[in-house]
C-alpha positions as CSV (number, residue, x, y, z in Angstrom):
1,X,-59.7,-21.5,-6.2
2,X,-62.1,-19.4,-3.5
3,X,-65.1,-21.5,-3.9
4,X,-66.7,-23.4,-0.8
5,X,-67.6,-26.3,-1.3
6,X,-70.4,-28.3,1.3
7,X,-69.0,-31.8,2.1
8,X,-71.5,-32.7,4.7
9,X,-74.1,-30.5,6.1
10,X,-75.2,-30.2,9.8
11,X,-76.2,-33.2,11.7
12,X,-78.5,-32.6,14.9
13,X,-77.7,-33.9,18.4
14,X,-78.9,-33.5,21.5
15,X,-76.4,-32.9,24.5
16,X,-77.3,-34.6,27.9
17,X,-75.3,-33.3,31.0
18,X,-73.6,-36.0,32.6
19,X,-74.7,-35.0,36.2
20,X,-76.7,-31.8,37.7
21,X,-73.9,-29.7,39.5
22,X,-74.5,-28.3,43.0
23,X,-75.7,-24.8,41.0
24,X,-79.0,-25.2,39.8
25,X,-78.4,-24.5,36.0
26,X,-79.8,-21.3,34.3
27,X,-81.6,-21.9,30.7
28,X,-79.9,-21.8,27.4
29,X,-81.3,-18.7,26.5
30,X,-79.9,-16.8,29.6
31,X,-76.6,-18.7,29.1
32,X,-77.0,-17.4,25.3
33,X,-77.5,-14.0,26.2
34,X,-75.3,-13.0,28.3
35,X,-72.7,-14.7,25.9
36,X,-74.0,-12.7,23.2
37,X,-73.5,-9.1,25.9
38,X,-70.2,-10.2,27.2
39,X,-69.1,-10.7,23.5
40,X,-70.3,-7.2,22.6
41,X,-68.7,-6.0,25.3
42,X,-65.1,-7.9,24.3
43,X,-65.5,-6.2,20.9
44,X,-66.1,-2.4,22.6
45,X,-63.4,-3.0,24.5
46,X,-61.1,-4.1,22.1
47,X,-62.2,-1.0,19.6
48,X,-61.5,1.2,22.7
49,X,-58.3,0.1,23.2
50,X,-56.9,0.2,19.6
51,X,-58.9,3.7,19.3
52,X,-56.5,4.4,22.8
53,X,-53.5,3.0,21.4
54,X,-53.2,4.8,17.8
55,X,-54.5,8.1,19.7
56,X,-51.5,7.6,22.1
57,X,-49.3,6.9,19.2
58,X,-50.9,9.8,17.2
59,X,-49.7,12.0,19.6
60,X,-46.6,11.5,20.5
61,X,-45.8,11.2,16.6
62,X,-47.0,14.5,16.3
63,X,-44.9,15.6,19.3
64,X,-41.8,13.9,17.4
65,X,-43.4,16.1,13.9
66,X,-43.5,19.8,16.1
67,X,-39.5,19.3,17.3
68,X,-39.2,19.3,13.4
69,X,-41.5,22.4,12.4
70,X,-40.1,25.3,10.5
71,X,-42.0,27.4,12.5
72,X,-42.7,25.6,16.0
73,X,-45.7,27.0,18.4
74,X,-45.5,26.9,22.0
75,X,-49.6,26.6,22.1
76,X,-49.4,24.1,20.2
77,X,-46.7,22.1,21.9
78,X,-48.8,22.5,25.2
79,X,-52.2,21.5,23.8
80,X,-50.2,18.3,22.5
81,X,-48.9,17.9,26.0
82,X,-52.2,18.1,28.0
83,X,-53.7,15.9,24.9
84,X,-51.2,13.3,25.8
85,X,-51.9,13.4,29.9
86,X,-55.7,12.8,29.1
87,X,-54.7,10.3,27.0
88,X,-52.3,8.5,29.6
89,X,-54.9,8.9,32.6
90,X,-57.8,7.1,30.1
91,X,-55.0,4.7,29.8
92,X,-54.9,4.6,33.2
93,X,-58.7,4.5,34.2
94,X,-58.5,1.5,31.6
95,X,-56.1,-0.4,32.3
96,X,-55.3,0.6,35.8
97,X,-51.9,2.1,37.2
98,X,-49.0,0.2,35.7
99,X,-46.7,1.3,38.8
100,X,-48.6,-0.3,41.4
101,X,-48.8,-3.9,38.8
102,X,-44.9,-3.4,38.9
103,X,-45.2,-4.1,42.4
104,X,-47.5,-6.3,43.0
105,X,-50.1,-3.7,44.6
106,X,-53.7,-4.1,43.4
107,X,-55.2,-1.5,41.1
108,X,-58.8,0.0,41.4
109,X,-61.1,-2.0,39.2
110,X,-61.1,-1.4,35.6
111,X,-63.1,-1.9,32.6
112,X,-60.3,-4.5,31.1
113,X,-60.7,-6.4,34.0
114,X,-64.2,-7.6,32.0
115,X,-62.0,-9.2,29.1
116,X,-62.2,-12.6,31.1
117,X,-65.9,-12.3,31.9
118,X,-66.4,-15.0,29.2
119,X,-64.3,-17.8,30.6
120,X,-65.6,-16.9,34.1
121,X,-69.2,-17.2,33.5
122,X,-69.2,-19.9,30.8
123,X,-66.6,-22.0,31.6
124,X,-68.6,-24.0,34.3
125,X,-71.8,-26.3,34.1
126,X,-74.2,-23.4,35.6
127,X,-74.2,-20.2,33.5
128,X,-74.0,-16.8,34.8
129,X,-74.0,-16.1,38.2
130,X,-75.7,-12.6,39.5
131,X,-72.3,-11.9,40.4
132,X,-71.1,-12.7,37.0
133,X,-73.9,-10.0,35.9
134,X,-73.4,-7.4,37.9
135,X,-69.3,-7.6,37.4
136,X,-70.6,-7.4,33.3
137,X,-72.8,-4.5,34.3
138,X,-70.3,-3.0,36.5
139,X,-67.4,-3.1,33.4
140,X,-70.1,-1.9,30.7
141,X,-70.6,1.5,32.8
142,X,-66.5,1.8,32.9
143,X,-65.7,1.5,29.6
144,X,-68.7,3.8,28.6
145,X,-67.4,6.7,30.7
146,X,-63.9,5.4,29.1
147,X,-65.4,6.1,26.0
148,X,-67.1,9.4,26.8
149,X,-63.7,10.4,27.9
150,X,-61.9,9.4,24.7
151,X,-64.1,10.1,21.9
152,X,-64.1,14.0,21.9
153,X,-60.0,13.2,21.2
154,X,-60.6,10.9,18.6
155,X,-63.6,12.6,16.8
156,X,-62.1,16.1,17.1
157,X,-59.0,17.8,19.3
158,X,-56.5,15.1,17.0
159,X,-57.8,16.6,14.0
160,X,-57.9,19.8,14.9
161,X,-54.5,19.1,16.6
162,X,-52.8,17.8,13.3
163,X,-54.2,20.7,11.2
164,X,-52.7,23.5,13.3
165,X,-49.3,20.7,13.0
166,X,-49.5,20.8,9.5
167,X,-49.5,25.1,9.3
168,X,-46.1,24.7,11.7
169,X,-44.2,23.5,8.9
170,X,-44.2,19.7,10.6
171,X,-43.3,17.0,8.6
172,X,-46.1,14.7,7.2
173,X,-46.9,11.9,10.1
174,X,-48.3,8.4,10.0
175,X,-51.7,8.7,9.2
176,X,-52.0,12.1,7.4
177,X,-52.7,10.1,3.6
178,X,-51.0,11.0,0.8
179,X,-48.8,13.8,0.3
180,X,-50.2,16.2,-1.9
181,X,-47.8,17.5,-4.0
């Protein structure tokens, strides 16, 4: 029926640790704080990576649109070309070089390597370790020069991009609305 209704409200406890680990333990607030950073940072990530995928897929739909075009362009096929290699190398600088994970051969750190900074840190009785701070740190400045990297695609070459599509002739594309008649 979409109404909430209370059965019980809270009911305060105190939690004791059962021992003091060979860490001293940082203080709840520092614990909470970085929590609260390395969730922010999950949620950036994440939006960066959808914001990479549907650009990817944006792309090469509009690639797929131009083969179509009553009136193809050249320019435009190679501005949708060298839009897709920027997109795969952000992919890349992301996510790290699939052909050397094929292989078992390590990858240069990436800014997705920070999506397990949570369970790292928090998943023991001590908090954060500086470590634990400077790999957040260190993942933070990647994914912001990601970002840097991949928000002059989003915010204006793929419109722009799907404009100059749309005077080819090209077939409407996922994304594009509603067909105005």
């Amino acid at each position: 029926d979409g109404v909430n209704t209370v059965l019980q409200g809270p009911e305060p406890f105190k939690v004791e640790p059962l021992f003091e680990g060979s860490l001293p333990r940082k203080s709840y607030k520092e614990m909470n704080d970085f929590r609260e950073e390395a969730f922010a940072f999950q949620q950036d990530l994440t939006a960066a990576n959808i914001a990479l995928s549907k650009s990817q897929q944006t792309v090469d739909a509009m690639l797929r649109a131009l083969n179509k075009a009553t009136a193809p362009s050249d320019a435009l096929l190679k501005r949708l070309n060298d839009t897709k290699i920027t997109l795969m190398d952000i992919d890349k600088e992301l996510h790290g070089d699939e052909i050397k994970g094929e292989i078992g051969e390590r990858s240069d750190p990436t800014a997705s390597d920070g999506n397990s900074i949570s369970w790292r840190a928090l998943g023991n009785t001590y908090g954060p370790t500086d470590e634990h701070k400077a790999f957040l740190s260190r993942v933070q400045s990647q994914l912001k020069k990601v970002k840097a990297k991949l928000l002059p695609i989003v915010n204006s070459a793929l419109p722009a991009l799907e404009s100059d599509l749309k005077k080819t002739g090209a077939p409407w594309i996922e994304g594009q609305g509603l067909i105005k008649n």
